[in-house]
LUMLUM-736272 format. One record per residue (C-alpha): x, y, z. Coordinates in steps of 0.02 Angstrom, whole numbers, plus 50000, padded with zeros to 5 digits. Each point is the difference from the previous one (the first is absolute). Example, Ala and Ser with C-alpha at 12.3 -4.5 7.8 and 13.67 -1.06 7.14 Angstrom:
<atoms>
+-------+-------+-------+
:  east : north :    up :
+-------+-------+-------+
: 50615 : 49775 : 50390 :
: 50069 : 50172 : 49967 :
+-------+-------+-------+
</atoms>
This chain:
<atoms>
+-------+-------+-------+
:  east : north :    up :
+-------+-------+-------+
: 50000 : 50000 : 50000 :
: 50066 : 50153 : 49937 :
: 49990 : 50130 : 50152 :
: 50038 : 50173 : 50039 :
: 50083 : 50010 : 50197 :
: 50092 : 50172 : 50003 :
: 50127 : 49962 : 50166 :
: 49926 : 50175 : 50061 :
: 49803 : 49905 : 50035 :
: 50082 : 49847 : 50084 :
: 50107 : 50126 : 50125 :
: 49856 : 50091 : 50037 :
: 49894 : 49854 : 50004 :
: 50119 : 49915 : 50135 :
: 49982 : 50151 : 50109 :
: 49806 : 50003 : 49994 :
: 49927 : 49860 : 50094 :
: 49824 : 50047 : 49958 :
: 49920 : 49836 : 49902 :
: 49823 : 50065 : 50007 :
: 49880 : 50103 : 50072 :
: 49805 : 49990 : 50034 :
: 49882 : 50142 : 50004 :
: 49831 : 49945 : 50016 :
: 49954 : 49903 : 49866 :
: 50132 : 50037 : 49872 :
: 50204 : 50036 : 50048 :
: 50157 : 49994 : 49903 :
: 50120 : 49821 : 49984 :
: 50196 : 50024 : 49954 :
: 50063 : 49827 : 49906 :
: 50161 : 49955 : 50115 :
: 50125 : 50010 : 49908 :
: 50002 : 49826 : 50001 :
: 49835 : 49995 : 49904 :
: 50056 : 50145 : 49874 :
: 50022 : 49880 : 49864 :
: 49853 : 49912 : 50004 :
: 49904 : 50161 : 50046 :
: 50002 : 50033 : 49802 :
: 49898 : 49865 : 49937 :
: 49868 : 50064 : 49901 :
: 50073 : 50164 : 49983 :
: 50147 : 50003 : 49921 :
: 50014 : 49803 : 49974 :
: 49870 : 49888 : 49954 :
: 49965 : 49835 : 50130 :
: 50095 : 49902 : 49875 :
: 50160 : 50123 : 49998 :
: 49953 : 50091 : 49840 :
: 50023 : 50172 : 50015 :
: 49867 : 50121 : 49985 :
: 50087 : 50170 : 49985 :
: 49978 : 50128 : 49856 :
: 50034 : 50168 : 49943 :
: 49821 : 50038 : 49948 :
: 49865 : 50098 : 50087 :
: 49907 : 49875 : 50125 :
: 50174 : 49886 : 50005 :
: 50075 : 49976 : 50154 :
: 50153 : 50089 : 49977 :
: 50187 : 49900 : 50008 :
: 50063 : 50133 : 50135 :
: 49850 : 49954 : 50125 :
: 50014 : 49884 : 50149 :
: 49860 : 49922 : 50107 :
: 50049 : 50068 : 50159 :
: 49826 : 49932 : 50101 :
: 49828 : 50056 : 49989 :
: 49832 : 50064 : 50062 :
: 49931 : 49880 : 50112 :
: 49809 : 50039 : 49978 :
: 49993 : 49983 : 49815 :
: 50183 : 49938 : 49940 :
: 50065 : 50134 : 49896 :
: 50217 : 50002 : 49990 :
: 50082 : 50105 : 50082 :
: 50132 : 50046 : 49839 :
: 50191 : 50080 : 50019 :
: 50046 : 50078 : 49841 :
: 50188 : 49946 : 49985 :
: 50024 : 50116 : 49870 :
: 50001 : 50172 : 50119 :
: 50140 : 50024 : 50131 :
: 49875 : 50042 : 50132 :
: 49919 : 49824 : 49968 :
: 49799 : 50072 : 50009 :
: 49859 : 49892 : 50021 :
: 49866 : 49990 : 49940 :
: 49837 : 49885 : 49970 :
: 49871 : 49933 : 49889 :
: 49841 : 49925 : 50004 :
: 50019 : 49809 : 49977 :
: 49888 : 49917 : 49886 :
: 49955 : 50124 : 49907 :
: 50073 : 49958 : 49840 :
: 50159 : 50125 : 49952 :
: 50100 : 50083 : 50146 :
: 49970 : 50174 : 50030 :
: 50139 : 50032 : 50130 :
: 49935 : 50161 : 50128 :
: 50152 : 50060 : 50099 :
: 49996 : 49991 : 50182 :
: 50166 : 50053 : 50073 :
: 50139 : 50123 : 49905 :
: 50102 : 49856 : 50079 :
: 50040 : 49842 : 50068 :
: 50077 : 50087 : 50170 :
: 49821 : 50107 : 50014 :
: 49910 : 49834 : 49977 :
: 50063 : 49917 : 50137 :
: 50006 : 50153 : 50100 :
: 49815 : 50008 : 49953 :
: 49960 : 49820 : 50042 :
: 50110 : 50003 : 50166 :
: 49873 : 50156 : 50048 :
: 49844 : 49891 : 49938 :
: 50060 : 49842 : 50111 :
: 50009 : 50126 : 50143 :
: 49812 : 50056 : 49992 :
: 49954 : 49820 : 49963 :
: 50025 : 49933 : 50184 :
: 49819 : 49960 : 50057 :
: 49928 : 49999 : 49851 :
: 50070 : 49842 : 49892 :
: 49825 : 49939 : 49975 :
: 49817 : 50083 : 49964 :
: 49938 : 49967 : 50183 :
: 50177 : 50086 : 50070 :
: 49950 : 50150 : 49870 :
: 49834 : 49997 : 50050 :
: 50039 : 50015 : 50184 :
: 50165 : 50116 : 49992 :
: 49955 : 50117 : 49840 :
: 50141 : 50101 : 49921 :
: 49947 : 50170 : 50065 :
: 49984 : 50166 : 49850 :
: 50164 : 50088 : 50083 :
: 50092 : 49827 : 49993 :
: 49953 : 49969 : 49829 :
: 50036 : 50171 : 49952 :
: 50173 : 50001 : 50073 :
: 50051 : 49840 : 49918 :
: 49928 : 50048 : 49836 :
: 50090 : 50171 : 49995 :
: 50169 : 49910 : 50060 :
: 50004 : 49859 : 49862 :
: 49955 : 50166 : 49850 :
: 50160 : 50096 : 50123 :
: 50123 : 49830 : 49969 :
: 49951 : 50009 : 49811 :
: 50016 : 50181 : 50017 :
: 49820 : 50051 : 49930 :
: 50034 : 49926 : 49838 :
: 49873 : 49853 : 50003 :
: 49806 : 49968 : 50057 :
: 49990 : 49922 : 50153 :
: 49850 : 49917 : 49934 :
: 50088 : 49834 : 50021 :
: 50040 : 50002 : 50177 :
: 49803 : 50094 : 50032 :
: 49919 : 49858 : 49929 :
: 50111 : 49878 : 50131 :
: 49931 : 50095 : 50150 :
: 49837 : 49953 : 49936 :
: 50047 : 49826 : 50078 :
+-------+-------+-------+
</atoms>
């Protein structure tokens, strides 16, 4: 299997113990590193090793890596190798060509991001935790304003809104 694994995402990656995180019903899962590889079937590599990557609009691009996903409905998680700042970004899963929406100007404000999300998850991993410990308006606010601070106002935080919704 033919993969892109810039040394910069496997240092980082080492220093960030966060696997996954819950948030009501939906949450975010990082592949170990140990998984990376076989994180890319059916996105950049078919089940039976043939890859699936393209130049073409819709194709999922040869500079992309799974990185994880969306827990609630699956979409990847994506790392554009081909930027020095490594952004992600994501795309809705099943929905025929990938339309990549970018949701961090970088892979360091990404994991900043997510280490702030797994902080406000605590008591509330699951729908009846959410239901009795709610993320209060100034809580929500505050983390929504510091995720568009780490990508420095560049991006929606529409991404990271819709999480909250748990």
């Amino acid at each position: 299997m033919n993969m892109v694994n810039p040394g910069r995402y496997v240092e980082l990656r080492h220093s960030f113990p966060i696997v996954e995180v819950q948030f009501g019903c939906g949450g975010i899962y990082l592949f170990p590193l140990t998984e990376l590889e076989s994180g890319q079937v059916g996105y950049s590599v078919a089940p039976d090793g043939m890859p699936l990557e393209g130049e073409g609009d819709g194709e999922w691009r040869p500079s992309w890596l799974a990185i994880g996903y969306e827990t609630a409905l699956g979409d990847p998680l994506i790392m554009d190798t081909s930027e020095p700042a490594l952004p992600i970004c994501t795309a809705m899963h099943g929905e025929g060509p990938w339309n990549a929406e970018q949701i961090s100007v970088s892979l360091d404000a990404f994991l900043e991001s997510l280490a702030e999300f797994s902080r406000i998850s605590v008591g509330r991993t699951c729908p009846v935790d959410l239901e009795k410990n709610p993320l209060d308006d100034q809580s929500r606010t505050a983390f929504l304003m510091q995720v568009s601070s780490l990508n420095k106002g560049q991006l929606s935080t529409s991404f990271w809104s819709v999480l909250l919704e748990g």
